[in-house]
N, C-alpha and C positions, 0 to 999 in steps of 0.2 A: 940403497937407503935414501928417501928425502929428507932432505934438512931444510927445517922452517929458520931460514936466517935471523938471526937477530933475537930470536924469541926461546932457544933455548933449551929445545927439542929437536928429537930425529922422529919421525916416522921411520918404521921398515914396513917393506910389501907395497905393493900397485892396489891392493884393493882399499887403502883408505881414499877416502874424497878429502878435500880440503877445501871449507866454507869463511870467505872473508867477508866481515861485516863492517861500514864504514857509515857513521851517521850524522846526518846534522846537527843534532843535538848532542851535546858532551855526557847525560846522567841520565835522560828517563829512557831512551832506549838500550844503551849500554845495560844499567839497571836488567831489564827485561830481558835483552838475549843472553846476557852471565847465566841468569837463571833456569834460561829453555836450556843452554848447554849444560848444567849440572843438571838436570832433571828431567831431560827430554829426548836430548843428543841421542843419535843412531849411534852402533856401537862402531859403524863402519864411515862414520863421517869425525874430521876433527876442525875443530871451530875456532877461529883467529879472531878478535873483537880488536880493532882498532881505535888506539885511544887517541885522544888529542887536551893539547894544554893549554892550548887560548878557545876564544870565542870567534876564528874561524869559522867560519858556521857556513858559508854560502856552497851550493851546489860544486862550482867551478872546484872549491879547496877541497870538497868532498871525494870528488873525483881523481883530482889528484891525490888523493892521500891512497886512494885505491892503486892509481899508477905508479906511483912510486913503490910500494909492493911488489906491484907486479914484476919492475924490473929487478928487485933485489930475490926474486924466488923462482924454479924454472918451471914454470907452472904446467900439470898434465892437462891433458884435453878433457876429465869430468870436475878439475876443480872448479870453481864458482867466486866470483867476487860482488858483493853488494853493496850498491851504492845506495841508501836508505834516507828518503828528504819527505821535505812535508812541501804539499801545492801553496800553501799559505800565502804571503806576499807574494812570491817568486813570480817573475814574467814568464806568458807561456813561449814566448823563444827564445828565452834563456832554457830551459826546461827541455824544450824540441829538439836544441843542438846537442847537448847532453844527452838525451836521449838516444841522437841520432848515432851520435860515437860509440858508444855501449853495443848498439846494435853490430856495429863493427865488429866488435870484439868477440868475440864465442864465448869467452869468461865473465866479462862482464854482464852484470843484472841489475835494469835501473829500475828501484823500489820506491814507490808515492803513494803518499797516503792522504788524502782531502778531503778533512783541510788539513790534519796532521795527523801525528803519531798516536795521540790520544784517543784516536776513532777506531783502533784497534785495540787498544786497552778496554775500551769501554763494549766492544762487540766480545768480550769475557763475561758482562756480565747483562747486558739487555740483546733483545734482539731486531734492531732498529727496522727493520725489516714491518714491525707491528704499529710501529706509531704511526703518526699521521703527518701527509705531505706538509705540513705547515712548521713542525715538527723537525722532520730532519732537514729543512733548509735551516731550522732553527743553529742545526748542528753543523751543517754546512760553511755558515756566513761565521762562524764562532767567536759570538761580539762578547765584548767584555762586557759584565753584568755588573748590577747595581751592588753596591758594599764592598766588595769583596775584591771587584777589579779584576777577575780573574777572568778568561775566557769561557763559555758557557761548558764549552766540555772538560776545561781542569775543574770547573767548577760541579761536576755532574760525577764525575769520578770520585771527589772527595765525598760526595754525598752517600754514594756507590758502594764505597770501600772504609768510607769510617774517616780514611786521614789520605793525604795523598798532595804532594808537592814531587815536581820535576826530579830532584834531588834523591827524594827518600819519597819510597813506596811500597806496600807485602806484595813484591812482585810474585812470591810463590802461591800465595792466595791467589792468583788467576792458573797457576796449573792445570788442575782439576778440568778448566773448561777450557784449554786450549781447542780440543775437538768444537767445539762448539763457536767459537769465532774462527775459524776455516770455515765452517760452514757458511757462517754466519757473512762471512767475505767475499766467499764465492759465487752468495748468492745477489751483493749489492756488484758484484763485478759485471754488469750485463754487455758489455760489449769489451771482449777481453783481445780483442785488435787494436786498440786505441793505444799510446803508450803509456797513457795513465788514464785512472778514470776522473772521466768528467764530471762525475758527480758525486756524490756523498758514496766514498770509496779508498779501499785501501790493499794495496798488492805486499802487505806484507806476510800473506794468507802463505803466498808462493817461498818465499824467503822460511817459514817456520817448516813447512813442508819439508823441502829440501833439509833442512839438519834434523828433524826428525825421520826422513827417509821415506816420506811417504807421496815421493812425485810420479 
C-alpha cells in the first residue's frame, strides 16, 4: 500500500502514478489544476495540489515546498513533482540554478511559463500563433494597461472569458479546449532543449499531459 503522508489517503497497487503540483501563485493556478484533476485526471494518475498560506511566492520557497514533500513521502521512480513559476521579474540565474537542481532529480519537473501563467489560460481560447510579431511581444513584455492597471494578459482574459481575476475564474469553461492549448504550446515551444522558453512560451503544455496521461 502507498500512503500519501499527511493528506489522508492510501493508494493500493504499483500502477497509480503520483503528480505533485507546487506553484507560485496561491489561486489562479491552483484554481485550474483542481479543475484538470476533477475533469481531466487519468484514471491511473493521482494528483496532490500543494497549498500555501502566505505570499511566499519566490521560486527558491516553491522548490522547497516540493522538497519537503519529497522527504515526507517514499517516492516510486514514475511519480512526478512540479515545480510551476512564471519568467516574470525572476533573474535568469536565479531561474538556471533551480533549474539545474530539478535536473538532478528524476522526479522533479521545472515548469515556466513567459511571462506567466496567464499565457496558458489564454492559449484556451486564441491561437497566438496567428497574430502578429508586434502582437505577441505585446504579450510577452505584459505591461500594465491604461484604466484598469491590469497586465495586458489579465486584461485580455477578462475580455476572453466575460469576468476573470487571479482569485475567481470558469476554470471549467476552458475544458473543452484543453486539447487545443497543448497544441497550441507545443507549437510556440520551438526549441524544447532550452530549460525554459525564451520566448513567448509555456511548458505547462507538459505538466497537463502528464495528469491526463497523454505523454
Amino acid at each position: 500500500m502507498r500512503k500519501f503522508k499527511g493528506y489522508g489517503r492510501t493508494e493500493g497497487g504499483k500502477s497509480s502514478r503520483l503528480v505533485v503540483i507546487a506553484a507560485e501563485g496561491r489561486y489562479t493556478e491552483n484554481i485550474y489544476f483542481e479543475t484538470v484533476k476533477n475533469s481531466q485526471r487519468a484514471a491511473n494518475v493521482h494528483v496532490e495540489i500543494l497549498k500555501r498560506d502566505n505570499n511566499s511566492s519566490s521560486p527558491e520557497n516553491v522548490e522547497q515546498q516540493l522538497e519537503t514533500f519529497a522527504k515526507e513521502f517514499d517516492l516510486d521512480k514514475k511519480d512526478q513533482l512540479w515545480l510551476v513559476i512564471d519568467k516574470d521579474k525572476w533573474l535568469d540565474k536565479t531561474l538556471s540554478e533551480i533549474a539545474a537542481r530539478c535536473e538532478q532529480k528524476e522526479y522533479m519537473h521545472f515548469c515556466l511559463s513567459n511571462p506567466c501563467f496567464e499565457l496558458w489560460l489564454l492559449l484556451h481560447k486564441i491561437d497566438v500563433s496567428q497574430i502578429s510579431d508586434s502582437e505577441k511581444q505585446n504579450l510577452l513584455d505584459n505591461k500594465r494597461v491604461s484604466k484598469s492597471g491590469d497586465p495586458l494578459l489579465k486584461k485580455r482574459l477578462r475580455e476572453l472569458m466575460g469576468a476573470y481575476s487571479e482569485s475567481s475564474y470558469d476554470a471549467e469553461s476552458l475544458m473543452p479546449f484543453v486539447q487545443d492549448a497543448i497544441k497550441r504550446a507545443e507549437s510556440l515551444d520551438v526549441n524544447v532543449k532550452d530549460r525554459w522558453p525564451q520566448g513567448l512560451g509555456t511548458r505547462v503544455y507538459l505538466l497537463v499531459k502528464s495528469i491526463i496521461d497523454q505523454q
